[in-house]
C-alpha positions as CSV (number, residue, x, y, z in Angstrom):
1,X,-19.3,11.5,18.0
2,X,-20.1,8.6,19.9
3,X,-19.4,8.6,23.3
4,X,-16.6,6.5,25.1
5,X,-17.9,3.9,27.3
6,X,-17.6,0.7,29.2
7,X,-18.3,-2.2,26.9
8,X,-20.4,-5.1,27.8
9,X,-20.5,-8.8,26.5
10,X,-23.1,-9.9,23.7
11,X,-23.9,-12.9,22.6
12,X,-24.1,-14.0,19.3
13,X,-27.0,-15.3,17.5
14,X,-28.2,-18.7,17.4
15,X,-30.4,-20.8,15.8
16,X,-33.1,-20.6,18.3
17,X,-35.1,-17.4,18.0
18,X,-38.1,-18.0,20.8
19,X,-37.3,-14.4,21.9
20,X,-40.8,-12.3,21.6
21,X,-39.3,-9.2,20.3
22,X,-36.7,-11.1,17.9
23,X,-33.3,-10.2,19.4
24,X,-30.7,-11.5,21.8
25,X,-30.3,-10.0,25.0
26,X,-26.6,-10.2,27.0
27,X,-26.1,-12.4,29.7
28,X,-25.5,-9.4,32.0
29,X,-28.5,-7.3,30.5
30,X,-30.3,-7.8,33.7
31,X,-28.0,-6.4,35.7
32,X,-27.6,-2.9,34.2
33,X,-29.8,0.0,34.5
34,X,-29.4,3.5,32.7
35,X,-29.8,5.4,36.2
36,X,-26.7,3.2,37.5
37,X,-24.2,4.0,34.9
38,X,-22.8,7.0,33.6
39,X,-24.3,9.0,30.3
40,X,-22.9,6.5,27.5
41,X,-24.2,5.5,23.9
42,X,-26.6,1.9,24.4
43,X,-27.1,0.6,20.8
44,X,-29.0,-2.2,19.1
45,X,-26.8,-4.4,16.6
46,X,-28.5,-5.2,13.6
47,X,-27.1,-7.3,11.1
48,X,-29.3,-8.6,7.9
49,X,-27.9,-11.6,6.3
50,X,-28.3,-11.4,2.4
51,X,-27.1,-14.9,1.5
52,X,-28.2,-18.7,2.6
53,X,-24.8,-19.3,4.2
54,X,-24.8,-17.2,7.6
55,X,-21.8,-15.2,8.1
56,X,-21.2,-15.0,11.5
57,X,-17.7,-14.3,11.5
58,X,-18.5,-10.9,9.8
59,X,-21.2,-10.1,12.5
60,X,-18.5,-11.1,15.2
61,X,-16.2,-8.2,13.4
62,X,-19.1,-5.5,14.0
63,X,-19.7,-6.4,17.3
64,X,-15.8,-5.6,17.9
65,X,-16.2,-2.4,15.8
66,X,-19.2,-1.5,18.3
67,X,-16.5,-2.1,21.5
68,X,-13.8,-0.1,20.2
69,X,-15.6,2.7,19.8
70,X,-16.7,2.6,23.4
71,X,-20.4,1.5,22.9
72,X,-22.4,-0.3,24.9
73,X,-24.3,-3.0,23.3
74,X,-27.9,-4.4,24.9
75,X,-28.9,-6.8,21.9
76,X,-28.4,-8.3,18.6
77,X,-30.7,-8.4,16.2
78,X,-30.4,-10.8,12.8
79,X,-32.6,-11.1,10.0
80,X,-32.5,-12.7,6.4
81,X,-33.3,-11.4,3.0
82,X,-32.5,-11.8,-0.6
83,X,-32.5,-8.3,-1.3
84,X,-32.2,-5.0,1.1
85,X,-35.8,-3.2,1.7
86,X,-35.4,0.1,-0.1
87,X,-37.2,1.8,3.0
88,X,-35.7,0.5,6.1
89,X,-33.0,-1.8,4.6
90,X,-34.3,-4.6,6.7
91,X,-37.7,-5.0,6.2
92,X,-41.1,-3.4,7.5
93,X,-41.5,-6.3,10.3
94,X,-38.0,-6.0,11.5
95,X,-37.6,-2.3,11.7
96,X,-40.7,-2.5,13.8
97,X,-39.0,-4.9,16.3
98,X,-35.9,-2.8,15.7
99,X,-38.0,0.1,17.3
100,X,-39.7,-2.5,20.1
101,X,-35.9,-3.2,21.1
102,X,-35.0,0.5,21.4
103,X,-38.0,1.1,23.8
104,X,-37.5,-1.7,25.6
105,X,-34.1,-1.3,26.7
106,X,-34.2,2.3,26.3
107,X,-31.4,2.6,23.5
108,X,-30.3,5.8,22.5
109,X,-28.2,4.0,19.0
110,X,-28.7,2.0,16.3
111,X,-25.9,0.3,14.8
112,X,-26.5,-1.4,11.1
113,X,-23.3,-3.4,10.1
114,X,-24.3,-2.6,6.5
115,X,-24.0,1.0,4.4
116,X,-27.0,2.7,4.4
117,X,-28.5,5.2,1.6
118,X,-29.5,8.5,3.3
119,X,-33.2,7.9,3.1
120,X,-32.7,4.2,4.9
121,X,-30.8,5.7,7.3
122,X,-33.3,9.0,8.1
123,X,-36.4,6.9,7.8
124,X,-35.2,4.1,10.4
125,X,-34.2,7.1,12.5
126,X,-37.2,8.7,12.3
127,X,-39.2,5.0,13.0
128,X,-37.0,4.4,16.0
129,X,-36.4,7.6,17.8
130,X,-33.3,7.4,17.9
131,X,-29.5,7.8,16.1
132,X,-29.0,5.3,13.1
133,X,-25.5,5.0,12.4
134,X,-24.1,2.5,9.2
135,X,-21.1,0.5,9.3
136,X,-18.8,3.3,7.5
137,X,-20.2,5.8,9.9
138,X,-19.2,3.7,13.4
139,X,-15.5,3.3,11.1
140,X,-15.1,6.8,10.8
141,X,-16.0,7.6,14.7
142,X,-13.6,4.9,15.7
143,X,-10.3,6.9,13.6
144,X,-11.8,10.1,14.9
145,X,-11.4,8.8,18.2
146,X,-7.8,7.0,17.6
147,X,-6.7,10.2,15.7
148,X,-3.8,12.3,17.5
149,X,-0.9,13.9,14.9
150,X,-2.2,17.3,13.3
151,X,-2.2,15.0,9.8
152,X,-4.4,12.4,11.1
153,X,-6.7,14.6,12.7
154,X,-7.7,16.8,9.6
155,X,-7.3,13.1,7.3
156,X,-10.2,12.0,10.0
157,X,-12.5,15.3,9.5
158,X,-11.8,15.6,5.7
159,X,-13.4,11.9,5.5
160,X,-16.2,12.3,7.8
161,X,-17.1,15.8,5.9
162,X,-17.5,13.9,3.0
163,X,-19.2,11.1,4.3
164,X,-22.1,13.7,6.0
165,X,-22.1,16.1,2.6
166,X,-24.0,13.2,1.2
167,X,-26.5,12.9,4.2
168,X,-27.6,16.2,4.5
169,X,-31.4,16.3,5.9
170,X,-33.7,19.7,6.1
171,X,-34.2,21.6,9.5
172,X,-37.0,21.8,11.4
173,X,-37.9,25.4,12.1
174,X,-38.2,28.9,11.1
175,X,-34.5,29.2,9.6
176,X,-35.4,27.2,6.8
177,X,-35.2,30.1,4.1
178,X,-32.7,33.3,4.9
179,X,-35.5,35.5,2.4
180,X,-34.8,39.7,2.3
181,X,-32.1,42.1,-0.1
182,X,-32.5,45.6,-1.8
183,X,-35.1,46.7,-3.9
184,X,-35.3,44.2,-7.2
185,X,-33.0,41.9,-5.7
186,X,-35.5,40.0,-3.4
187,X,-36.0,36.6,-3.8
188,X,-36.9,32.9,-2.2
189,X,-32.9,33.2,-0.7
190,X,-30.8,30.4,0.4
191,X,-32.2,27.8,2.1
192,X,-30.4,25.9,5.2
193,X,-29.4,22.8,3.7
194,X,-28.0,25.1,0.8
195,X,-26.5,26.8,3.2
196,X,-25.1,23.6,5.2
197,X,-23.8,22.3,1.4
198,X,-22.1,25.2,1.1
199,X,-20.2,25.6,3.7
200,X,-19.0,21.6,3.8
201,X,-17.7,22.5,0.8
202,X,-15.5,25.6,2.0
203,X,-13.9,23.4,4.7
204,X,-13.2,20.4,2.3
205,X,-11.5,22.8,0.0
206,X,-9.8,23.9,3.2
207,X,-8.6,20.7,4.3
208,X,-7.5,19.8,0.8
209,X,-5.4,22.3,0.6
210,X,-3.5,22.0,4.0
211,X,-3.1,18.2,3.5
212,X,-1.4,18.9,0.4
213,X,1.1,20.9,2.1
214,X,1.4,17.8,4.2
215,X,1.9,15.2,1.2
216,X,4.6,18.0,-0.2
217,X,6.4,17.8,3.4
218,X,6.0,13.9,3.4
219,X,6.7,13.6,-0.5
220,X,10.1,15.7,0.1
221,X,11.4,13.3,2.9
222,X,10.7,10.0,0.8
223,X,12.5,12.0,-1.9
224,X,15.4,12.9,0.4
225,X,15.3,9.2,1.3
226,X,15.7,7.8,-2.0
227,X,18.6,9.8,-3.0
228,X,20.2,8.3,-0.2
229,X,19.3,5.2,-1.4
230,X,17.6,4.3,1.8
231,X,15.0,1.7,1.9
232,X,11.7,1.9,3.3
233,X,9.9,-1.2,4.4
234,X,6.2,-0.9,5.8
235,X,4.3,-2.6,7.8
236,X,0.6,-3.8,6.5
237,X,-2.2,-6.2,7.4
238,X,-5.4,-6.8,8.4
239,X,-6.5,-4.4,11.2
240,X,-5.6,-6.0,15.1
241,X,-3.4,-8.4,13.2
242,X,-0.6,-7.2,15.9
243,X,1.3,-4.8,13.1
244,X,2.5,-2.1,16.5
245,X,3.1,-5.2,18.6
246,X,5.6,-6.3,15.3
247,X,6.8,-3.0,15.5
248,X,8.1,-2.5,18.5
249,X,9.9,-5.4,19.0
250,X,11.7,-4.7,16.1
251,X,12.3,-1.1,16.5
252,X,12.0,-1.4,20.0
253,X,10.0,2.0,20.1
254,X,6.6,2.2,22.3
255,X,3.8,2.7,19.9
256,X,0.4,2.3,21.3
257,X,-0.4,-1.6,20.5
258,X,-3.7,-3.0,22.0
259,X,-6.2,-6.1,21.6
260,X,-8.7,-3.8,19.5
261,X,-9.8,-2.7,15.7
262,X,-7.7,0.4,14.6
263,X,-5.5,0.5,17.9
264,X,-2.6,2.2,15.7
265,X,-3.9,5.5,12.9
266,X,-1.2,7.7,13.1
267,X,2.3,6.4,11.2
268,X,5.4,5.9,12.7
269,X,8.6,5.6,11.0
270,X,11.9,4.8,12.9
271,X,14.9,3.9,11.7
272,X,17.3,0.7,11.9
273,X,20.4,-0.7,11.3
274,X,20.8,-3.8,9.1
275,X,23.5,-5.7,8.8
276,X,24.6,-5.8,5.0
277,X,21.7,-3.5,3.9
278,X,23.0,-0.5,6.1
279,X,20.0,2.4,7.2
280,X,16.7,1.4,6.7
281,X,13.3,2.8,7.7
282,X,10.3,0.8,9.1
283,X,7.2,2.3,9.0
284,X,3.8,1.5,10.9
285,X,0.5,2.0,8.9
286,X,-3.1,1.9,9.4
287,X,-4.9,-1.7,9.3
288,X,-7.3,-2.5,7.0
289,X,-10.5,-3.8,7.3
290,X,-13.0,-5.3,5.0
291,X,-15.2,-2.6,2.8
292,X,-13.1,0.2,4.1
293,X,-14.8,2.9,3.2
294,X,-13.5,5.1,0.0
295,X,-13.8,8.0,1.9
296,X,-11.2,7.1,4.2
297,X,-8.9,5.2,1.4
298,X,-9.1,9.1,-0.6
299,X,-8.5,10.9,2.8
300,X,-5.6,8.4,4.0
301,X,-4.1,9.2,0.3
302,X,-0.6,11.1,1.7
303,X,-0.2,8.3,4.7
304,X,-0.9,5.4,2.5
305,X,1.4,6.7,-0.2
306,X,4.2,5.8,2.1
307,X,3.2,1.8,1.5
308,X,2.7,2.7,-2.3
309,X,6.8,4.3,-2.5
310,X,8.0,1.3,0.2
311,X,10.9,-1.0,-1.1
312,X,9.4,-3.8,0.5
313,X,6.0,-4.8,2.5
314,X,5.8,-6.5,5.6
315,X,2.3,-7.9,5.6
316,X,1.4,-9.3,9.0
317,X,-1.3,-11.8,9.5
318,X,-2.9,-13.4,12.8
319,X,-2.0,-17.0,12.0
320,X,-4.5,-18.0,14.6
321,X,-7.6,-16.2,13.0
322,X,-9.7,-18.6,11.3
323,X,-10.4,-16.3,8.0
324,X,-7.1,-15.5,7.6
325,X,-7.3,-16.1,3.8
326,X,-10.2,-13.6,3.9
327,X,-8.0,-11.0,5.3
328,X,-5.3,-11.6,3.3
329,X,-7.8,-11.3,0.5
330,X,-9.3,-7.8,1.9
331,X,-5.8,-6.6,2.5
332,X,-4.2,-7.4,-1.2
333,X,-7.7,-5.3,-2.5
334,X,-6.9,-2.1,-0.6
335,X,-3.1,-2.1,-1.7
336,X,-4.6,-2.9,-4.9
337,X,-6.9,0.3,-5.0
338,X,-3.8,2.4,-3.6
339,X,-1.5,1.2,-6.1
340,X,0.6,-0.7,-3.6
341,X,0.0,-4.0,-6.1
342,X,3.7,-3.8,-7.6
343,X,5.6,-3.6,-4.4
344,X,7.5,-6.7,-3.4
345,X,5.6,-8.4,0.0
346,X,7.0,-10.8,2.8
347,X,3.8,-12.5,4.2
348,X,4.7,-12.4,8.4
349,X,2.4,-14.9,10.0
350,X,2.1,-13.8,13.3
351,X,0.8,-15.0,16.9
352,X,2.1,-18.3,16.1
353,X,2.2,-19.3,20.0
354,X,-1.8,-19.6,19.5
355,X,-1.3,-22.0,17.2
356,X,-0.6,-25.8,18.6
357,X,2.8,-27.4,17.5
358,X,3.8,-24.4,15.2
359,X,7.5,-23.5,15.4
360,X,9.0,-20.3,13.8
361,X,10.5,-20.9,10.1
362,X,11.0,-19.1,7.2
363,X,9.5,-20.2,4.0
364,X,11.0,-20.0,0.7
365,X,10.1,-20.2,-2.7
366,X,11.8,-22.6,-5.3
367,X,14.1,-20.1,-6.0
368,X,15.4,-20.5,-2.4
369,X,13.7,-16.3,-1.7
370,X,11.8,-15.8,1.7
371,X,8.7,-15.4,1.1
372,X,6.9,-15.9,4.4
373,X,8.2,-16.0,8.2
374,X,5.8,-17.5,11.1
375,X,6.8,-15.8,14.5
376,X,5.4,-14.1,17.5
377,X,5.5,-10.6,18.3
378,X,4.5,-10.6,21.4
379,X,6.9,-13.3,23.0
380,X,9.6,-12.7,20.4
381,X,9.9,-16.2,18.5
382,X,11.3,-16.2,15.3
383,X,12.0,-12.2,15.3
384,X,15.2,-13.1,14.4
385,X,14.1,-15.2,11.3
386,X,12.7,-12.0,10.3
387,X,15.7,-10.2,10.2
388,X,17.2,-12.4,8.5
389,X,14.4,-13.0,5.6
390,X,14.2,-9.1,5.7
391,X,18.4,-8.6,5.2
392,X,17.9,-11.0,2.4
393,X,14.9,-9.5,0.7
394,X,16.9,-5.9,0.6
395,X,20.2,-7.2,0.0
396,X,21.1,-6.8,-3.6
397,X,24.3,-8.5,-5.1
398,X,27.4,-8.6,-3.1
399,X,31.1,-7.0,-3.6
400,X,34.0,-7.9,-2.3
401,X,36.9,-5.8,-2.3
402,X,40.4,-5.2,-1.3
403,X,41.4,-1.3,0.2
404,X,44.2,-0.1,2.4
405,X,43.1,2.0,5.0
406,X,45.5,4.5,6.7
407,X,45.8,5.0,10.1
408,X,44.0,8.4,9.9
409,X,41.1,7.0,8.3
410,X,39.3,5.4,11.6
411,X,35.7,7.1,10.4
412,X,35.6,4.9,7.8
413,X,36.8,1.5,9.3
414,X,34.2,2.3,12.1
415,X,31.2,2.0,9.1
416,X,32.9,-0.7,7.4
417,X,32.9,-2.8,11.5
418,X,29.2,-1.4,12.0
419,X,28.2,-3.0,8.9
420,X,29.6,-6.5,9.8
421,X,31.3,-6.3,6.3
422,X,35.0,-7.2,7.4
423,X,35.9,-10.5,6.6
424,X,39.9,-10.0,6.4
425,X,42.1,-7.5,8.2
426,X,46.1,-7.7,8.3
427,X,48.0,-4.7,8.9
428,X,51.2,-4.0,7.1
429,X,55.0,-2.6,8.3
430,X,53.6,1.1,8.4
431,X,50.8,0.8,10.4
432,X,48.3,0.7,7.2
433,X,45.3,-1.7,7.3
434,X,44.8,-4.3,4.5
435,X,41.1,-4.7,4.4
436,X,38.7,-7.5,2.5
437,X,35.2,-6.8,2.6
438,X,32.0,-8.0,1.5
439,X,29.4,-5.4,1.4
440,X,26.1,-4.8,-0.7
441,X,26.4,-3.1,-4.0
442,X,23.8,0.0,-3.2
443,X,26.3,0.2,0.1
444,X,29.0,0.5,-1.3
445,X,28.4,2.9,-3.9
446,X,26.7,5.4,-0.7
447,X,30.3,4.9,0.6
448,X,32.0,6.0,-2.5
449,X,29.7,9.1,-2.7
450,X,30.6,10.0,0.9
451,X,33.7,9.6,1.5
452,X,35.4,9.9,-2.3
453,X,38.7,9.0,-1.2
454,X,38.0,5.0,-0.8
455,X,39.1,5.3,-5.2
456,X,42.7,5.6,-4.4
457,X,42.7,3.5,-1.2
458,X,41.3,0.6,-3.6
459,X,44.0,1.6,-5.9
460,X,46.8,1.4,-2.7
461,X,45.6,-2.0,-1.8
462,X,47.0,-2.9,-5.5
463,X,50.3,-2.2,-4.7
464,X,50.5,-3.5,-1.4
């Protein structure tokens, strides 16, 4: 587990590398000292670029990753290659400045914004001193750290089990081989990586198992759901995309939502009213991320299966991030690999207020269908545009009709007023209502199944 800490500011690499070790040192790197801060993990960045075209945005994202999971980061360290060393990933030269660095600033961490094999990762450790941890390995610390529902939490250590089962090493020491038996049975034993497999195994099976009594529990509330005929519409996007900020304002419910990578892990479902689409339930997901590790995707299976079964998707994007189509790229390849593909999506361009001369709008498709909104979350312009592209996405084809309500029939002229469906009312010489409404078909037919007696009061508005 890496340890929570205090972050400090990095710099990123430039074209001028007159540094004698190689690497970038913070502005503030002066100014810290191990003896003058508390116990906390102090990691080297590296970061090997593989094409011609530098991708610094991508390096920018890793140095985020390394904040949000509480590390303190003394340098950056780039290099270039056309293919990854099989040894060290990076090279012979570099790993050796990679070591240089650790000394120097006394780092306790290595962070490699790349996936590493088990041998790259166990050599460079062994080279440096030090932990090595890849890019799917800082991922999987971060949702350990963000996890908090009973579900998340065993999601979390079901991934990370499998993650380690492959990385496995053999121990030092004198409990290498558990040798001994009865007479005839003796033999070389079970060694203590065996022994290690073994039992990773037993508590995978073990968490298997109770998150499947999990996805029954979750599977038997979406199916409760959609015999009600209640729609679901989730919330997706890019991680730190502002998806809990969305959230909230328009559930008004106080989900955790902060300026970092995987703020949100547990999901939260709350429901609303719509007017002309009646009960529906939003729910808040995880956010992606580029090359999100599998391990997570098949661990996440039960909470991502409520965007796979949604009616609709809200994907929210940062208007204001400059790779934005690189997101939205990343994003439509996880919901891909889920089997979200099919479900129909409202893009939701959000933190529109960054953006100069940007007003909120809906945008529509020849057909006249929303199929993007531009707002902002955070000060709450053009939320209401989103209800209304929302309403219009759910809403299915209209019905008007004539009924005669009785005086003693007030529970159900309550719905009809909460649903804003009313568009005539008269009353008649006893006291009767004489209604015309204009409701949604899947509406209307939950009304006829709940209260059965709205047949004949169709049939008395005949005669009246």
């Amino acid at each position: 587990m890496i340890i929570s800490s205090i972050s400090t500011q990095t710099t990123l690499p430039s074209e001028d590398e007159n540094s004698s070790l190689g690497f970038l040192f913070p502005e503030n790197s002066e100014k810290t000292h191990p003896t003058q801060l508390e116990e906390k993990d102090r990691a080297i960045l590296v970061h090997l670029f593989l094409s011609p075209e530098k991708d610094i945005e991508n390096l920018t994202e890793f140095q985020t990753l390394a904040h949000s999971a509480g590390v303190e980061v003394l340098a950056t360290l780039t290099t270039s290659r056309n293919t990854p060393h099989a040894k060290y990933f990076v090279g012979t030269g570099k790993a050796e400045e990679i070591q240089q660095a650790v000394e120097a600033l006394s780092a306790n961490l290595v962070l490699v914004n790349h996936e590493l094999s088990p041998s790259q990762t166990r050599n460079l450790s062994a080279l440096c001193g030090c932990r090595v941890v890849d890019r799917t390995g800082l991922i999987l610390d971060i949702f350990a750290q963000r996890a908090r529902s009973y579900e998340g939490k065993l999601q979390v250590e079901l991934a990370q089990l499998k993650h380690l089962s492959t990385r496995l090493v053999r121990r030092l020491g004198k409990q290498d081989q558990q040798k001994g038996g009865a007479v005839g049975l003796r033999g070389p034993g079970e060694t203590q990586l065996e022994t290690d497999r073994r039992l990773i195994k037993v508590r995978i099976q073990q968490l298997q198992r109770r998150l499947e009594k999990v996805n029954q529990q979750r599977h038997q509330n979406r199916k409760t759901r959609q015999k009600a005929d209640i729609p679901t519409v989730s919330l997706v996007g890019y991680t730190n995309a502002g998806k809990s900020t969305l959230f909230n304002t328009l559930t008004q419910a106080d989900v955790y939502a902060a300026d970092q990578l995987f703020a949100t892990l547990d999901p939260t479902l709350r429901r609303l009213q719509l007017p002309e689409v009646g009960t529906t339930i939003f729910a808040d997901t995880v956010g992606f991320i580029r090359n999100l590790p599998h391990d997570l995707v098949s661990a996440f299976k039960s909470t991502l299966q409520e965007t796979c079964e949604a009616t609709l998707l809200l994907h929210v994007i940062d208007a204001a991030d400059a790779r934005k189509l690189e997101n939205i790229s990343a994003v439509n390849q996880v919901l891909d690999e889920i089997g979200a593909n099919e479900v129909p999506i409202l893009q939701v361009y959000n933190k529109i207020d960054a953006l100069p001369a940007v007003s909120p709008f809906i945008e529509r498709d020849e057909n006249g269908k929303p199929i993007a909104v531009y707002l902002s979350a955070q000060s709450g312009l053009g939320v209401d545009l989103l209800h209304q592209a929302i309403c219009e996405r759910l809403r299915n084809t209209l019905v008007t009709k004539q009924i005669l309500l009785p005086p003693t029939s007030g529970q159900i002229y309550a719905q009809f007023y909460q649903h804003h469906c009313i568009k005539q009312e008269r009353f008649n010489e006893f006291g009767d209502r004489l209604l015309t409404i204009e409701v949604d078909e899947i509406q209307w037919q939950k009304w006829l199944k709940q209260y059965p007696q709205l047949r004949e009061y169709l049939e008395f508005a005949q005669w009246a």
